[in-house]
N, C-alpha and C positions, 0 to 999 in steps of 0.2 A: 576219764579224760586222757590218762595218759595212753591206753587201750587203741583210742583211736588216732591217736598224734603216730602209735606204731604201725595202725594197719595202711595209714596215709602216706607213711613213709616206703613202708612195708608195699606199697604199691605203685607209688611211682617211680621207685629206682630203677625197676625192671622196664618200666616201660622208655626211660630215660637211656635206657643202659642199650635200649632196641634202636631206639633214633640215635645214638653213638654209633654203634654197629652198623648201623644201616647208612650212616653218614644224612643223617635226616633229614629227608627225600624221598626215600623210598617208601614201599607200600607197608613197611610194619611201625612206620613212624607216626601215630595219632596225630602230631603235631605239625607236619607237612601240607604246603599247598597242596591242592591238586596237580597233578600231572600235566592237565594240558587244557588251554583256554584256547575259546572263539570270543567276535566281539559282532553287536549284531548295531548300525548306526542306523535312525530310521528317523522318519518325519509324519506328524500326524496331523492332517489336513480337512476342510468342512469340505462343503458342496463346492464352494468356489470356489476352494485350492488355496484359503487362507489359514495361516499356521495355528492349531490350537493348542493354549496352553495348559498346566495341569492336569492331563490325560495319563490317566494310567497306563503304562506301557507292560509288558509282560513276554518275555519267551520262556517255555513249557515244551519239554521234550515228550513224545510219543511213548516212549520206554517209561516202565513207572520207577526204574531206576535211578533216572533222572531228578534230580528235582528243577525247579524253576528259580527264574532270578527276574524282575522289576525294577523301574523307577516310572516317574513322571517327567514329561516333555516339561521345555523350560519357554522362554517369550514368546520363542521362534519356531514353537512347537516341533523342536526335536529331542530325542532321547539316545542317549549309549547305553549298553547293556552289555557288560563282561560274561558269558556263562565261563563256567569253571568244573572239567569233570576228571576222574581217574580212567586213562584207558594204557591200557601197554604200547602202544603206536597209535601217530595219527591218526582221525577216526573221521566219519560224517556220519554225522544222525540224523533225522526227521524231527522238524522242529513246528510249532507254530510262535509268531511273532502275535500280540494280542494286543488291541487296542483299546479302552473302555472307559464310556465319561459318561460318571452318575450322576444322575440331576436327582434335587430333591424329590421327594413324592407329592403328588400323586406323578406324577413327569418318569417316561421310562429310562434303561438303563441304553445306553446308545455304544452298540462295539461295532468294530472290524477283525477282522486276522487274516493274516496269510500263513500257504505251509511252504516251510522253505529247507533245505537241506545245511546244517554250519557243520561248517572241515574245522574240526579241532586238532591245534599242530601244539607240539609240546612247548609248557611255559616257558626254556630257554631261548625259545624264538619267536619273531613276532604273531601275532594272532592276526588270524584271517581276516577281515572286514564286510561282514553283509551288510548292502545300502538294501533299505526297503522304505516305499511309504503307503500307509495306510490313511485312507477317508471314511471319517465320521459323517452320518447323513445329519449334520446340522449346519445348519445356519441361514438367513434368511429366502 
């Protein structure tokens, strides 16, 4: 027991002692935001061009270094989406925006996506705003 209270200890001073030094922020700091966000604002729409709600939203970068970020559209079927990544300078990446409303079975699964380019500017300033909307083929 007590073996591991020192190796716990024993291990995060060093890394404590890296985000002091580094004034934590920086890239040796485990405990730091990422470096720099985009924000992607979008609306997910049927045949008619009425707002859908609870649709999975999704952007997913091209790089598999990337990971992805989500939520679901809300009444008025729209969605925000913060991505968040580490780059040394502002960047744009190749992105898809992804839209997807599962119906029960036997009923298929019903997407859209677009690919779009997000300029990631460092988090001390504001992030870019991609407007996008996507149409689901539902509705009467």
């Amino acid at each position: 027991m007590l073996g591991s209270r020192v190796i716990l200890v024993a291990t995060i001073i060093p890394i404590a002692l890296s985000c002091y030094q580094d004034g934590c922020g920086g890239a040796t700091c485990p405990f730091a935001e990422p470096t720099h966000h985009a924000v992607v604002e979008g609306t997910v729409l049927d045949l008619n061009d009425q707002p859908l709600a609870g649709i999975h939203t999704r952007v997913t970068f091209e790089q598999q270094s990337y990971s992805g970020v989500g939520t679901q559209t809300d009444a008025q079927g729209r969605f925000t989406v913060t991505a968040r990544a580490d780059f040394r300078s502002d960047t744009t990446i190749a992105a898809w925006v992804r839209a997807t409303q599962a119906n029960p079975p036997p009923a298929a699964v019903i997407k859209d996506s677009i690919a779009v380019q997000l300029h990631f500017t460092h988090r001390t300033q504001p992030p870019d705003v991609l407007a996008v909307t996507l149409h689901l083929a539902v509705g009467p």
